[in-house]
matplotlib code that plots the C-alpha trace (Angstrom):
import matplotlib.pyplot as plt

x = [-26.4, -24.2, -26.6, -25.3, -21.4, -20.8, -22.3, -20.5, -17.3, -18.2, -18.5, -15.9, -13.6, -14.8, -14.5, -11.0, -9.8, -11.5, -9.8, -6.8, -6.4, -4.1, -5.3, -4.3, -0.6, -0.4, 2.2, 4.1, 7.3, 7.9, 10.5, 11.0, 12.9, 16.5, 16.0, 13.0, 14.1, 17.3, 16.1, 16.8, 14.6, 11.8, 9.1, 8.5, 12.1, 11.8, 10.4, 11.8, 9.7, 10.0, 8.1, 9.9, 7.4, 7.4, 10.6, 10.9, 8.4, 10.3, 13.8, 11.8, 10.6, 14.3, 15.3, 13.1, 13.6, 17.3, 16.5, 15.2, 18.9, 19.9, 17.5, 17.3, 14.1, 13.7, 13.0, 11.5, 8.1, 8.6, 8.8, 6.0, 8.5, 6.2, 7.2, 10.7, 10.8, 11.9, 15.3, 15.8, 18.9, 18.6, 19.5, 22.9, 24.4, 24.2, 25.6, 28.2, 28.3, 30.7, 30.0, 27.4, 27.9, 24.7, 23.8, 20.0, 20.0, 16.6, 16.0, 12.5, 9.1, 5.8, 2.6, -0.6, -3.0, -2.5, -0.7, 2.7, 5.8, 9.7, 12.0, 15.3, 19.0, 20.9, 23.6, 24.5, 27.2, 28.0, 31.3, 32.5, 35.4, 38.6, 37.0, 35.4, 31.8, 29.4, 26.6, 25.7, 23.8, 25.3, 23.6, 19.6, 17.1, 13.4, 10.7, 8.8, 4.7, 3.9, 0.4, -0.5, -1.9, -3.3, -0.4, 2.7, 3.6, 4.3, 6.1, 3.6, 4.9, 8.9, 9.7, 13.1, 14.9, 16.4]
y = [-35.6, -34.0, -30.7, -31.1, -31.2, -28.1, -25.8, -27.8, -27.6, -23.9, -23.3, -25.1, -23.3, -19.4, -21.0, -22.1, -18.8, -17.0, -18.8, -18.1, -15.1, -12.5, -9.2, -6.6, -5.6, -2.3, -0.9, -0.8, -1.1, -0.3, 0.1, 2.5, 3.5, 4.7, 8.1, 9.1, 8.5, 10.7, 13.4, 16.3, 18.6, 16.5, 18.1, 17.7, 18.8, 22.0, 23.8, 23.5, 23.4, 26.4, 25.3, 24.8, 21.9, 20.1, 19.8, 18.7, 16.0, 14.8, 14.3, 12.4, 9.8, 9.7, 9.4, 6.6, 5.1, 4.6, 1.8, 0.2, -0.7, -1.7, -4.6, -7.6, -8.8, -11.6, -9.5, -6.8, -7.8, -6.9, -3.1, -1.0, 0.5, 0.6, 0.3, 1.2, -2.7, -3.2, -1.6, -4.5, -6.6, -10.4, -12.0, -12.9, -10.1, -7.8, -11.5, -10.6, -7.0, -5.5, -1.6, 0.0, 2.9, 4.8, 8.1, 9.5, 13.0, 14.8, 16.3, 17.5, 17.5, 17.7, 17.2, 18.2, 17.6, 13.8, 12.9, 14.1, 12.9, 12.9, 12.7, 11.1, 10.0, 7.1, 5.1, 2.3, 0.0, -3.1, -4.0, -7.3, -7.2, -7.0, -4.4, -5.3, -4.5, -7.3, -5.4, -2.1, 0.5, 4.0, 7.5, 5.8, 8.0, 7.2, 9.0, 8.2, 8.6, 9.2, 9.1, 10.3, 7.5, 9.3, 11.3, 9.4, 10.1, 6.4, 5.6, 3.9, 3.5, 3.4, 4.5, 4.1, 2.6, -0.7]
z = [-19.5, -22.5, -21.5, -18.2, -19.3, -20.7, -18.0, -15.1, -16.9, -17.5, -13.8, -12.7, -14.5, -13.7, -9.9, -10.2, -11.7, -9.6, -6.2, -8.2, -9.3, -7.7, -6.0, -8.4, -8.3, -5.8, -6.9, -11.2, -11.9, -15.9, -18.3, -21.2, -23.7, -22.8, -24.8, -23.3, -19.7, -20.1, -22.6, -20.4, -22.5, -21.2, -20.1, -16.4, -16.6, -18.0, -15.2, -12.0, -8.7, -6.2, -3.6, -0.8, 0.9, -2.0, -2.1, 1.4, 0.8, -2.1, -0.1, 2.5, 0.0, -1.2, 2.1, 2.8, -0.3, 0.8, 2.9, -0.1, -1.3, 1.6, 2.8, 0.8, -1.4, 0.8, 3.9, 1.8, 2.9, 6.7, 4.8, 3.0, 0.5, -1.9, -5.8, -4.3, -3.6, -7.1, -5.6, -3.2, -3.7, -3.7, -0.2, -1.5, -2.9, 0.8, 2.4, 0.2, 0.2, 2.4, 1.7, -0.5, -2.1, -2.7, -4.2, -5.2, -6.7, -6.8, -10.4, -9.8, -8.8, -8.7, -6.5, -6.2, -2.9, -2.9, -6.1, -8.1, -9.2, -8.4, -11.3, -9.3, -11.2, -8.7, -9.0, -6.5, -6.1, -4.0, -3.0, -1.5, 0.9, -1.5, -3.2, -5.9, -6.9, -7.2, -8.9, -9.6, -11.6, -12.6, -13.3, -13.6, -14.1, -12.7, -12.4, -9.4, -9.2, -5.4, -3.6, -0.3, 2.1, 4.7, 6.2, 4.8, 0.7, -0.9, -4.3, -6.6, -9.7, -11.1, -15.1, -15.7, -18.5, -17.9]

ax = plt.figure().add_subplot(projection="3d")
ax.plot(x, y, z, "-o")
ax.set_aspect("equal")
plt.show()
């Protein structure tokens, strides 16, 4: 019976992690250090992309990304904005909001047939009706990894400093 034990327990155990373990996570958010985010001798910085369709294709993620801001993380499910979910404000603050100010300057990029990179600086604010801002973040850099899913370009993965 003791022989019996150990094994059961064994199998019970790999069967109940199994049931409840998460699909891997999709899409990364990650933090880094402050210095290396906003060195502006930084490598992927140093050379400036000329094409002019990359270019387009990074202002349409930004573009899309926009909406990001503006819905809150409790409805951000009903949206595929990929890693740019992190960017969702908490139900609360857009009840309160009564104007967002949002800016999202492309810096650079980078792609090559289905992958790259956008290096972005944003600040956003979120004012309630007298005024006054609620929340907000000022002159962020992120860079942005981006993948091609079928025809549409998705942000995968955020680096920024927090």
């Amino acid at each position: 019976m003791k022989k019996l034990v150990f094994p059961i327990l064994l199998l019970f155990s790999i069967c109940m992690f199994s049931a409840c373990s998460k699909p891997s996570q999709e899409y990364i958010v990650e933090n880094t250090d402050y210095a290396y985010m906003n060195n502006e001798s930084h490598e992927e910085l140093q050379s400036k992309c000329e094409d002019k369709e990359q270019i387009e294709i990074a202002k349409k993620i930004i573009k899309n990304s926009e909406k990001a801001f503006k819905t809150s993380l409790q409805e951000a499910s009903n949206y595929d904005f990929g890693a740019c979910s992190t960017y969702c404000p908490d139900e609360s603050v857009l009840k309160r909001s009564e104007n967002i100010d949002l800016s999202i300057e492309y810096m650079n990029t980078k792609q090559d047939s289905d992958s790259g990179y956008i290096w972005i600086k944003y600040s956003v604010d979120y004012y309630d009706k007298a005024g006054e801002v609620i929340c907000g973040r000022h002159d962020a850099v992120a860079r942005w990894e981006i993948k091609k899913d079928g025809s549409e370009w998705k942000v995968v993965k955020i680096t920024e400093a927090y």
